[in-house]
C-alpha positions in Angstrom: 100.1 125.6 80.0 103.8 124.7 79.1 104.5 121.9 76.9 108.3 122.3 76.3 110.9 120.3 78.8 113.3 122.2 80.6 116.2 123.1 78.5 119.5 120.8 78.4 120.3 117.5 78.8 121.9 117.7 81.7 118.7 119.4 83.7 117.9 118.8 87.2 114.8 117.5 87.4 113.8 116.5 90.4 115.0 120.1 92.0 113.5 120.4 95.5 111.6 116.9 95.4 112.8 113.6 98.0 113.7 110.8 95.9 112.6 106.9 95.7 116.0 105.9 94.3 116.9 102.6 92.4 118.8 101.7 95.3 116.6 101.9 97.7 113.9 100.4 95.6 116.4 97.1 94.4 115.7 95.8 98.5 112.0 95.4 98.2 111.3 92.2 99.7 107.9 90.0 101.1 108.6 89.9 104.4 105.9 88.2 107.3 106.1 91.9 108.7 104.8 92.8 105.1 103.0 90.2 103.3 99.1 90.5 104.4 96.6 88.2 104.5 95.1 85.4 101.8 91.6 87.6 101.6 88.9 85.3 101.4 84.8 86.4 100.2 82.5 88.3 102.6 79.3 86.7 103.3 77.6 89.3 101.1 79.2 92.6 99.9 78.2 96.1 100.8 76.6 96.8 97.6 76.2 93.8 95.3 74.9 95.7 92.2 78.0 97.9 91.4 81.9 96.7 91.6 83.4 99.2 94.4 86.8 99.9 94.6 89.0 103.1 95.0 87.4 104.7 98.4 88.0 107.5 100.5 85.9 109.1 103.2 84.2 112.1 104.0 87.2 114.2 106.2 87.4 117.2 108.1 90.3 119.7 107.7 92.3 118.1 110.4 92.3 114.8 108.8 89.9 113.2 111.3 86.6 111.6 109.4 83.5 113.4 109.9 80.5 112.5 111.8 77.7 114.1 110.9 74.2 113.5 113.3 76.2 109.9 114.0 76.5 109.1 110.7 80.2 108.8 108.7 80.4 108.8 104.6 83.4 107.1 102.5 83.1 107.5 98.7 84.1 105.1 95.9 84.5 104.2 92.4 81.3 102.4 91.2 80.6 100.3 87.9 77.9 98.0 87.1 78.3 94.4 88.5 77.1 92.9 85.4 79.9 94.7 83.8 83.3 92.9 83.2 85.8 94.2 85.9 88.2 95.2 83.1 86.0 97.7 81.9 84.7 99.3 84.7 87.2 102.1 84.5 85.9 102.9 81.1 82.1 104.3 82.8 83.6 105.1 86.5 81.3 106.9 88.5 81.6 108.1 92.2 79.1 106.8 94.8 78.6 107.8 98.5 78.1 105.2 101.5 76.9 105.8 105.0 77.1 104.4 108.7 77.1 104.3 112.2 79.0 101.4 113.3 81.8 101.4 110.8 80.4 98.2 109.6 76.8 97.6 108.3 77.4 100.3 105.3 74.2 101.5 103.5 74.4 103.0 99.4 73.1 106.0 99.4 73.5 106.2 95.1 75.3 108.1 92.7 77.0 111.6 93.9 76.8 113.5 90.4 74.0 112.9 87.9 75.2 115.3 85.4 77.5 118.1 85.0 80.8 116.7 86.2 83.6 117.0 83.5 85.1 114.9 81.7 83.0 111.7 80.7 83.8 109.7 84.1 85.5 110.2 87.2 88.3 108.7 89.1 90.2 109.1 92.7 90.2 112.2 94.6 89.4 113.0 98.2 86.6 114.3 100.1 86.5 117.8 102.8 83.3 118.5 104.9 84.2 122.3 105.9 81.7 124.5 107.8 78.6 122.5 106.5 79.5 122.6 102.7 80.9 119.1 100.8 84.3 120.0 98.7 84.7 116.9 96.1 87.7 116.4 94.7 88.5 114.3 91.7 89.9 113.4 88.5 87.9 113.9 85.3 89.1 111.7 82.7 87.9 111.5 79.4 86.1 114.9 78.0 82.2 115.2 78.3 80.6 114.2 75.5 82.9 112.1 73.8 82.1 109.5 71.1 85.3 107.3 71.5 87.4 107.0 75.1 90.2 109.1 75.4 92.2 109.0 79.0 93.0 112.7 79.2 93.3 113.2 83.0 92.7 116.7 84.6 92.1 117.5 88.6 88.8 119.1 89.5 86.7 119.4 92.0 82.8 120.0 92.9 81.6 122.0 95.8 78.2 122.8 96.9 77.2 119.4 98.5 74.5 119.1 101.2 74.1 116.4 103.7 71.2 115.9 105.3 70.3 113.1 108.0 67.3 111.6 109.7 66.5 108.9 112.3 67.3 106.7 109.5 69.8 107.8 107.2 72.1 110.0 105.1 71.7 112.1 101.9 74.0 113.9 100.0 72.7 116.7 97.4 74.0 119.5 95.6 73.5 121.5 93.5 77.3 121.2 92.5 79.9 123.6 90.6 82.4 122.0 89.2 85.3 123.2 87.9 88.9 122.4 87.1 91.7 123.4 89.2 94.8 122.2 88.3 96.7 121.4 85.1 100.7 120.0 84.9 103.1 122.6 83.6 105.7 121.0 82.2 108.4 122.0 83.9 107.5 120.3 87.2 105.1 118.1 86.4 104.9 116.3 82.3 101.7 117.0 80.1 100.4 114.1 78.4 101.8 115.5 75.1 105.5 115.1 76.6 104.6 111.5 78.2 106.8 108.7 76.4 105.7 106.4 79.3 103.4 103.6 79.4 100.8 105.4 81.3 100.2 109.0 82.1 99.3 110.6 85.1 97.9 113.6 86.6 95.1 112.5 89.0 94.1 111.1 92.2 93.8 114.7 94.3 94.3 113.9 98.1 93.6 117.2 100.5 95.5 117.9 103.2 96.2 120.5 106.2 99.1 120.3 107.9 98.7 120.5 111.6 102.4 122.3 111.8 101.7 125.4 110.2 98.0 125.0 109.3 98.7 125.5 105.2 96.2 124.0 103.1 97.5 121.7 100.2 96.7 118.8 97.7 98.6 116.1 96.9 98.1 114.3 93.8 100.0 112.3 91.1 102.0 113.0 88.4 105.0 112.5 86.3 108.6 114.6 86.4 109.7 115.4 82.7 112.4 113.7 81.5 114.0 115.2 78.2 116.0 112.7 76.0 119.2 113.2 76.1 119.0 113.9 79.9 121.5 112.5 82.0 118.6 110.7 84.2 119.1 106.9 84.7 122.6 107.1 83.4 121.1 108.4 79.9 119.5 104.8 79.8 116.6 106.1 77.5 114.2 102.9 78.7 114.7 103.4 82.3 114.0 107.5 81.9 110.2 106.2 81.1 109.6 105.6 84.4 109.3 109.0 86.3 106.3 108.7 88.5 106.2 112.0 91.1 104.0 113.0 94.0 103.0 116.3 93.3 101.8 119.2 95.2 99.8 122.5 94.9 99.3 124.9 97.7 96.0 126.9 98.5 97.8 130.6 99.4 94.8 132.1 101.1 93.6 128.7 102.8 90.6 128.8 100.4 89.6 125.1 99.8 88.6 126.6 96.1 92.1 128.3 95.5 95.3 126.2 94.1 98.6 127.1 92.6 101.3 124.1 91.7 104.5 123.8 93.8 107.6 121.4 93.6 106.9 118.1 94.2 107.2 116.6 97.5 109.2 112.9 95.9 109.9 111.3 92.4 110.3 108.1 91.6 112.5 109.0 88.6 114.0 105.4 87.0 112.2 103.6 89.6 108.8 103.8 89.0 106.0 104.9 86.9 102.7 105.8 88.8 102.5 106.1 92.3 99.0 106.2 92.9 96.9 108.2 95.4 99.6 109.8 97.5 98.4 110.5 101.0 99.8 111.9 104.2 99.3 110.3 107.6 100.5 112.4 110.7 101.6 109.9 113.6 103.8 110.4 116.3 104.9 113.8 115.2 105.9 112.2 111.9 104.9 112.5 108.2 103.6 109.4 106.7 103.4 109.5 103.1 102.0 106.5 101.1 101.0 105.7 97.9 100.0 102.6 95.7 101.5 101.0 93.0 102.0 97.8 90.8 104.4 95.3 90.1 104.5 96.3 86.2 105.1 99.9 86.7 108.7 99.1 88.4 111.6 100.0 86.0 113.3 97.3 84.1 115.8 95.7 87.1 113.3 96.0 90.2 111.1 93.2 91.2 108.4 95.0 93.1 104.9 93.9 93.3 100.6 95.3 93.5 101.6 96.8 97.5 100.8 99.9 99.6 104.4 101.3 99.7 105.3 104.1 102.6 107.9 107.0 103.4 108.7 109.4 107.0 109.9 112.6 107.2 110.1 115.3 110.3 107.9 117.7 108.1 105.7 117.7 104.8 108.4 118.9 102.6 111.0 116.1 103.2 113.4 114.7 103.8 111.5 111.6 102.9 113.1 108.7 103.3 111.8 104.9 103.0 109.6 102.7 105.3 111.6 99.4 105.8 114.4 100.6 103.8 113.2 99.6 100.7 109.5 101.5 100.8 107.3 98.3 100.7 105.0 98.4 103.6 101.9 95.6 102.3 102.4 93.4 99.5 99.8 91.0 98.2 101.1 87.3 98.7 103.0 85.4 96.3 100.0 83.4 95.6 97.4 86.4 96.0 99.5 88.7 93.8 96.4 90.8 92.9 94.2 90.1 95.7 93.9 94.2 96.8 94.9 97.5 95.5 94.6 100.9 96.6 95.2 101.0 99.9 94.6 104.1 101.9 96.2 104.6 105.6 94.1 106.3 108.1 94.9 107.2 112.0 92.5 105.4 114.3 93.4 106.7 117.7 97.2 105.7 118.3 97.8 102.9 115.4 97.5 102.9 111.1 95.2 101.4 109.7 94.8 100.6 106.1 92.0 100.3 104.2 91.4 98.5 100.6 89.4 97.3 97.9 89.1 93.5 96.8 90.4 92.5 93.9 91.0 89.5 92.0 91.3 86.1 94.1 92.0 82.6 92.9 94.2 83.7 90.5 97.7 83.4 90.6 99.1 84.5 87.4 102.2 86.7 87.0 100.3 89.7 85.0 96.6 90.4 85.0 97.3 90.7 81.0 95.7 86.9 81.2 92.7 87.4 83.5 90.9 88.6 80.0 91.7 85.4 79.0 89.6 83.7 81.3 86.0 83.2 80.4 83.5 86.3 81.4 81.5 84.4 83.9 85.0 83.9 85.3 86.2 86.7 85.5 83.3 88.1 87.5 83.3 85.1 89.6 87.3 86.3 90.6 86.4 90.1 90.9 86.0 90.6 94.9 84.5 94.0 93.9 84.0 95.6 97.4 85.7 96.7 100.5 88.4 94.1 101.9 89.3 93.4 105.2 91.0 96.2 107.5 95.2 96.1 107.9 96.2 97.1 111.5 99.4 98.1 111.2 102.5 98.6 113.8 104.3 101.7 113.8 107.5 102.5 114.8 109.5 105.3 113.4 110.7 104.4 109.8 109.2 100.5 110.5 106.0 99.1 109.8 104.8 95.7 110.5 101.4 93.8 109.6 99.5 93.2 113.0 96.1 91.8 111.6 93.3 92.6 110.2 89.5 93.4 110.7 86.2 92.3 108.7 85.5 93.7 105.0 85.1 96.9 105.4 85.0 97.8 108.9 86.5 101.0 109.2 86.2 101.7 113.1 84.2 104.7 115.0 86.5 106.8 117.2 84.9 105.7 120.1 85.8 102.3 119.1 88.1 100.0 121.1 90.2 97.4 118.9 91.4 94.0 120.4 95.0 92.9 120.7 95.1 89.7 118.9 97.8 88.0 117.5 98.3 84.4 116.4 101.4 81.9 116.2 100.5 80.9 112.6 98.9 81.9 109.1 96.2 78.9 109.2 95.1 80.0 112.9 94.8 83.7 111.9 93.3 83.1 108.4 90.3 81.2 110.6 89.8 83.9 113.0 86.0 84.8 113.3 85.8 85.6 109.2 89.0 87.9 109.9 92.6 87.3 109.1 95.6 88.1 111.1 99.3 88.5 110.7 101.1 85.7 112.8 104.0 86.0 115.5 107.4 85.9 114.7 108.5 82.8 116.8 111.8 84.6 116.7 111.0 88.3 117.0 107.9 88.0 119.8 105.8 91.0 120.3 
């Protein structure tokens, strides 16, 4: 592993990767085409013993979710419920769900018991290939240790099992688990070079592209910037946000084999972390999408907790921004932290966007003050489990909010989705426990 910076202040460093540029970034904006719904509580959450939030499902190679017997998986991060939501990061473990329907979920308990590295596990992605489970994820922490540490590597587990009866799922191993990719430091920083606030090197997404059938992962990082570089003008405060969409490559197709290439965008002066990069193929174009917060923004940009989006022709770029500025859902101005960690899915023609529920009835600027609160409070404001479904529009480089679905229904194939739209917010927030994004009196669809 390489832990010295390219040489020279004057180093390219984003060499072959698309760029989210200040510019472009400056024009984020809530729009009604972008703002989603206030989320209101489910009658009763999928799992009410653990918090649930980052989720992604069981997928085959082509990107399509996999049905096995009838049955369809999605994975998440799980904590304790009695646990304050702050913490739940610091004992992260990742839990399997099944169903049918796409809306009655069922737990079906903890994916690893022991042996995964690291002492917990965050985001990653999920490939059912010719019977075998491949888990990929992000260990963080190292196994064993006495005091937290956030040292991030991407591994993965293969070995998994499902089997399924008349009246459910199970997912067994045995597992091997091993790690597969660690940043260089030429393309992507180590932690020892990170002057940022946070590092990053997680949140492994697999994909195949249906262009040339190559085999890759996506994942998140961080380009090094020297000091001294001319980056950001030489502005030394701006050069510590340098959050990247990485890449690595799988030469013989192997879902096993990895080796590093350029990333695919940075967000170089823009942004810090751009969380769980993923890649939606629709209409012959290359979505790619990614998460991120409102106090990861460089100093200058007013951007807030949103799914934010780019298109290009191929997988390499050009990538250029979804609504000119990149924001394609953003929390409302009363809701700022309502959801995070949105993932975009194909469901027949149309996106749609699934989430997790976050804090609600809580307005502040910064979650800083949500520890603050008192504890039963601050479970009381944890949603804690899936929220409702975005349907998004899709045209070219624009998106616009259509509505949404229940918590957590995450539609079948087979599944046929109604057209609805509403004139206003309070006649779409009331829609049969759903919300909706309203017509634009002046722009009717």
């Amino acid at each position: 592993m390489c832990s010295e910076f390219p040489e020279g202040p004057g180093v390219d460093v984003r060499g072959e990767a698309s760029a989210w540029t200040r510019e472009q970034a400056e024009r984020v904006r809530r729009t009604d085409g972008t703002v989603a719904p206030i989320i209101y509580p489910p009658e009763r959450k999928i799992d009410p013993s653990v918090h649930i939030w980052d989720t992604w499902f069981l997928r085959n190679r082509d990107g399509s979710m996999a049905q096995i017997d009838g049955w369809r998986v999605f994975f998440s991060l799980t904590a304790p419920s009695e646990l304050l939501p702050g913490k739940r990061h610091d004992v992260a473990t990742i839990r399997y769900f099944y169903s049918r329907d796409g809306k009655s979920w069922q737990p079906g308990g903890r994916v690893f018991d022991v042996g995964a590295l690291g002492s917990r596990q965050w985001a990653g992605s999920a490939l059912y290939d010719d019977g075998t489970v491949y888990l990929y994820y992000t260990a963080a922490g190292e196994a064993g240790e006495e005091h937290l540490t956030y040292s991030q590597r991407i591994a993965m587990a293969e070995g998994g099992t499902v089997r399924t009866d008349g009246e459910g799922l199970s997912l067994d191993g045995p597992w091997t688990h091993s790690r597969i990719l660690d940043p260089d430091g030429i393309r992507y920083e180590t932690e020892a070079q990170s002057r940022g606030m946070i590092y990053t090197f997680r949140d492994p997404w697999f994909f195949e592209d249906p262009a040339t059938g190559e085999t890759y992962l996506l994942f998140e990082g961080n380009t090094p910037v020297p000091e001294g570089s001319d980056a950001c003008g030489g502005d030394p405060v701006q050069q510590e946000f340098n959050g990247s969409i990485g890449i690595a490559r799988s030469p013989t197709g192997d879902p096993t084999d990895w080796e590093l290439a350029p990333p695919l965008l940075d967000a170089v002066c823009v942004n810090q972390e751009l969380e769980r990069p993923h890649v939606v193929v629709h209409d012959g174009r290359y979505y790619l999408f990614v998460s991120s917060h409102r106090h990861t923004f460089a100093p200058g940009i007013e951007g807030f907790d949103g799914l934010y989006g780019f298109v290009a022709d191929s997988l390499r770029g050009d990538y250029r921004p979804l609504n000119d500025s990149g924001l394609v859902v953003a929390n409302p101005a009363n809701a700022p932290f309502q959801a995070y960690s949105w993932l975009a899915f194909g469901h027949r023609e149309e996106i749609l966007v699934n989430s997790f529920f976050n804090y609600y009835e809580y307005d502040r600027p910064s979650l800083d003050d949500i520890a603050a609160l008192p504890e039963p409070e601050q479970l009381r404001r944890f949603g804690g489990t899936l929220a409702p479904t975005i349907r998004l529009d899709v045209d070219g480089d624009r998106t616009r909010i259509r509505d949404t679905l229940a918590h957590g229904h995450i539609p079948t194939a087979e599944e046929d989705l109604p057209g609805i739209w509403f004139e206003d917010r309070e006649t779409a927030a009331g829609y049969g426990g759903a919300t909706a994004s309203y017509v634009d009196p002046e722009n009717p669809r």
